[in-house]
C-alpha positions in Angstrom: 26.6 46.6 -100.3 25.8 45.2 -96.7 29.9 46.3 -95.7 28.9 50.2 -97.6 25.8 50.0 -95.1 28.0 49.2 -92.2 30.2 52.0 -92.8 27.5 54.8 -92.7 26.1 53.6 -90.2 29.2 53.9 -88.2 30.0 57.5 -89.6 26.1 58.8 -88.1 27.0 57.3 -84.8 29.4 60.3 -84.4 28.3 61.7 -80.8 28.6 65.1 -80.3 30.5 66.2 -77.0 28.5 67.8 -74.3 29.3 71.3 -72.8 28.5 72.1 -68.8 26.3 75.0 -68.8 28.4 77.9 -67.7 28.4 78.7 -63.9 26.8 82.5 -64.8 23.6 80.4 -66.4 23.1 78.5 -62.9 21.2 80.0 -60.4 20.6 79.4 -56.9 17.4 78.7 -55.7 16.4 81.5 -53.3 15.3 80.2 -49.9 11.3 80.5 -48.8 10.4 83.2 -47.2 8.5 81.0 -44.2 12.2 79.9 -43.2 13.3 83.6 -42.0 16.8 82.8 -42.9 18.2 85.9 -44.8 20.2 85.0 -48.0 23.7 86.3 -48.3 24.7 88.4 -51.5 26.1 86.4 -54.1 26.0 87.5 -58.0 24.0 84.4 -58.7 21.2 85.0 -56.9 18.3 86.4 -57.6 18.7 89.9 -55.6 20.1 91.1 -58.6 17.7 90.0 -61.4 17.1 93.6 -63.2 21.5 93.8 -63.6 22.3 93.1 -67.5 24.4 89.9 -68.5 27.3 91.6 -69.4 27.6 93.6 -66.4 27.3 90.4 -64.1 30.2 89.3 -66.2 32.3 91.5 -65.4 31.6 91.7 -61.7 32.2 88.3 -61.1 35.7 88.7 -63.0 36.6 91.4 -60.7 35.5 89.3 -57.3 37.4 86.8 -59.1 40.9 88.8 -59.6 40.2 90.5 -56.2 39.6 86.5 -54.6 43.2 85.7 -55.7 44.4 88.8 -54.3 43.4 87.8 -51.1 45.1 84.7 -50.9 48.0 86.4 -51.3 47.6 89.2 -48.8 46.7 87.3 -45.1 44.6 89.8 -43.5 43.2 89.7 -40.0 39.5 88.9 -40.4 37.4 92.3 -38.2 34.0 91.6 -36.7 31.3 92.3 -38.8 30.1 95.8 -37.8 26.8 97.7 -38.7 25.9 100.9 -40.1 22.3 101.6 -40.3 23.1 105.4 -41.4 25.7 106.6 -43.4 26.4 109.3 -46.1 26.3 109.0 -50.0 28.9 110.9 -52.1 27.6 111.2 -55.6 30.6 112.8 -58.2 28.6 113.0 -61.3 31.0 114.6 -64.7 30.6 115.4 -68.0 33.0 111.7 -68.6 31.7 109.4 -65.5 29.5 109.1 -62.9 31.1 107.3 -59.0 29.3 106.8 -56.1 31.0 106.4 -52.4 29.2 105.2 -49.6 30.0 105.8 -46.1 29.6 105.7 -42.5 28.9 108.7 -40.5 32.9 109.4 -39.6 33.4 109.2 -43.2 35.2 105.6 -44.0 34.1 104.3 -46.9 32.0 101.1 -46.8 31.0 100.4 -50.5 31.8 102.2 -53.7 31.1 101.7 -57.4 31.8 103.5 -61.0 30.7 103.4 -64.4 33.5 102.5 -65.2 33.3 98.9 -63.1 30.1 98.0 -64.4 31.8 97.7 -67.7 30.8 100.5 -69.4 32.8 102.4 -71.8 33.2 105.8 -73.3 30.5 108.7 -73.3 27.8 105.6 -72.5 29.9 106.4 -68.4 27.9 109.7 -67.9 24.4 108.6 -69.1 21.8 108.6 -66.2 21.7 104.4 -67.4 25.1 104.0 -66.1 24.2 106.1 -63.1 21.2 103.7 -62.2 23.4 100.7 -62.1 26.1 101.4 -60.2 24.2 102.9 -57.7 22.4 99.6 -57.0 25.9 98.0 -57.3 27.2 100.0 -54.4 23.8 100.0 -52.4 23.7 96.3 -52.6 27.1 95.7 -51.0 26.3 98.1 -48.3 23.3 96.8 -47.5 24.4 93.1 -47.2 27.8 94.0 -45.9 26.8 96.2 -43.2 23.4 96.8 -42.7 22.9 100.3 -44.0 19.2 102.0 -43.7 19.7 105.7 -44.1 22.0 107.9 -46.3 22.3 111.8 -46.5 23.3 112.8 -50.2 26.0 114.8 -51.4 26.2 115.5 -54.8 28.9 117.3 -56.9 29.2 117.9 -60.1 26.9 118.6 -63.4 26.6 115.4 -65.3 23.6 113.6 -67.0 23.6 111.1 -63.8 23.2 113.1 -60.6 19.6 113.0 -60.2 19.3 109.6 -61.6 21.8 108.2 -59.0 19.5 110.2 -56.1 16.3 108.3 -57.5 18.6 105.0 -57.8 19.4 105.3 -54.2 15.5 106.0 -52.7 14.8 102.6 -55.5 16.9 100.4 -54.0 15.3 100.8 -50.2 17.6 102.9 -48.6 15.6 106.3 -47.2 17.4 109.7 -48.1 17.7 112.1 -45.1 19.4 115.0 -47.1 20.2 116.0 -49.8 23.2 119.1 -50.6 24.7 119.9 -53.5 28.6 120.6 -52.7 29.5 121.4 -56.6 32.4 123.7 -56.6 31.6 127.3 -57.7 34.9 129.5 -59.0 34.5 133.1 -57.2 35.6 134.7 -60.8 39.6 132.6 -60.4 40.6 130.8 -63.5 39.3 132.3 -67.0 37.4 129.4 -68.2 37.3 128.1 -71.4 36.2 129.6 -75.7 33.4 127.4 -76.1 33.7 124.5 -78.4 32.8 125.6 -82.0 31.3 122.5 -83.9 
């Protein structure tokens, strides 16, 4: 009986392995605000709290594939320049929504589409998607180079051109301008038969 004992005691001692947390659950601790040192951009801090999981994902899989890039290409490194104002290209369609941002001779500084947030299919054009990226691509301009002020150009008629404007005065930068620079056919191509459903 006392050897049966010995055995099942033995078989309970089975210790389970232990998993590291994975490196998106960690996140820094952001630095007081009495210190006055500014915190640089990093997908693990908290300046980008309101993103969802899954689109934080995928981010830091693309900085990822675009880190090993780099090592292979050996760029000079420029001097860190800034742009306090700059233009915002907004191309919202029926399929997808993409947002450019700029400097003032027209080189683009940050840039981001539905698409690289991760999202898929008709959810691209939704005013949702439009939101997101634009406080992807604000974000990078912001930390990257300093950028205060945007003037707006829009084009297009999809569901996310006036969500992407809002997105844009959200996320601290101040709109100057706004123009609309959809293309307008003078009577040239014979459009379309409407779609019968």
């Amino acid at each position: 009986m006392s050897d049966e004992k010995k055995i099942n005691t033995e078989e309970e001692k089975v210790e389970t392995p232990v998993v590291p947390a994975p490196a998106e659950a960690v996140q820094a601790v952001p630095a007081d605000e009495d210190e006055g040192e500014a915190v640089p951009f990093s997908l693990d801090s908290g300046a980008d709290e309101e993103l969802p999981e899954e689109i934080k994902q995928k981010l830091e899989k693309n900085k990822q594939a675009r880190a090993k890039k780099k090592l292979v290409k050996k760029r000079k490194k420029r001097a860190a320049r800034t742009v306090k104002v700059g233009r915002a290209y907004i191309n919202a369609t029926y399929n997808n929504t993409m947002i450019s941002i700029t400097d003032a001779n027209g080189d683009v500084i940050s840039w981001a589409s539905a698409g690289m947030a991760g999202f898929k299919g008709a959810k691209k054009a939704t005013p949702y998607a439009a939101q997101i990226i634009c406080k992807i691509a604000v974000q990078k301009a912001k930390e990257e180079y300093g950028l205060q002020e945007v003037s707006v150009f829009v084009s297009g008629v999809g569901t996310g051109r006036e969500a992407a404007i809002r997105a844009l005065n959200a996320n601290g930068l101040e709109v100057a301008a706004i123009k609309d620079t959809t293309s307008v056919p003078h009577n040239g191509c014979r459009p379309k038969k409407p779609r019968r459903v």
